[in-house]
N, C-alpha and C positions, 0 to 999 in steps of 0.2 A: 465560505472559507473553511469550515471545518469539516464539511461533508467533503470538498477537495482533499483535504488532509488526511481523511481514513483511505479514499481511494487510493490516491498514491501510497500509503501505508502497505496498502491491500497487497497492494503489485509489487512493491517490495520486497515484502515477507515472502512471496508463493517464488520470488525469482529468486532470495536468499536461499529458499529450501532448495534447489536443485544444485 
């Protein structure tokens, strides 16, 4: 559950910065 949560985190963040 929370190893899911930073990944999607992850992808988030790097698609926020563009």
């Amino acid at each position: 559950m929370g190893r899911k949560k930073i990944q999607i985190q992850r992808i988030t963040d790097e698609r926020n910065r563009q």
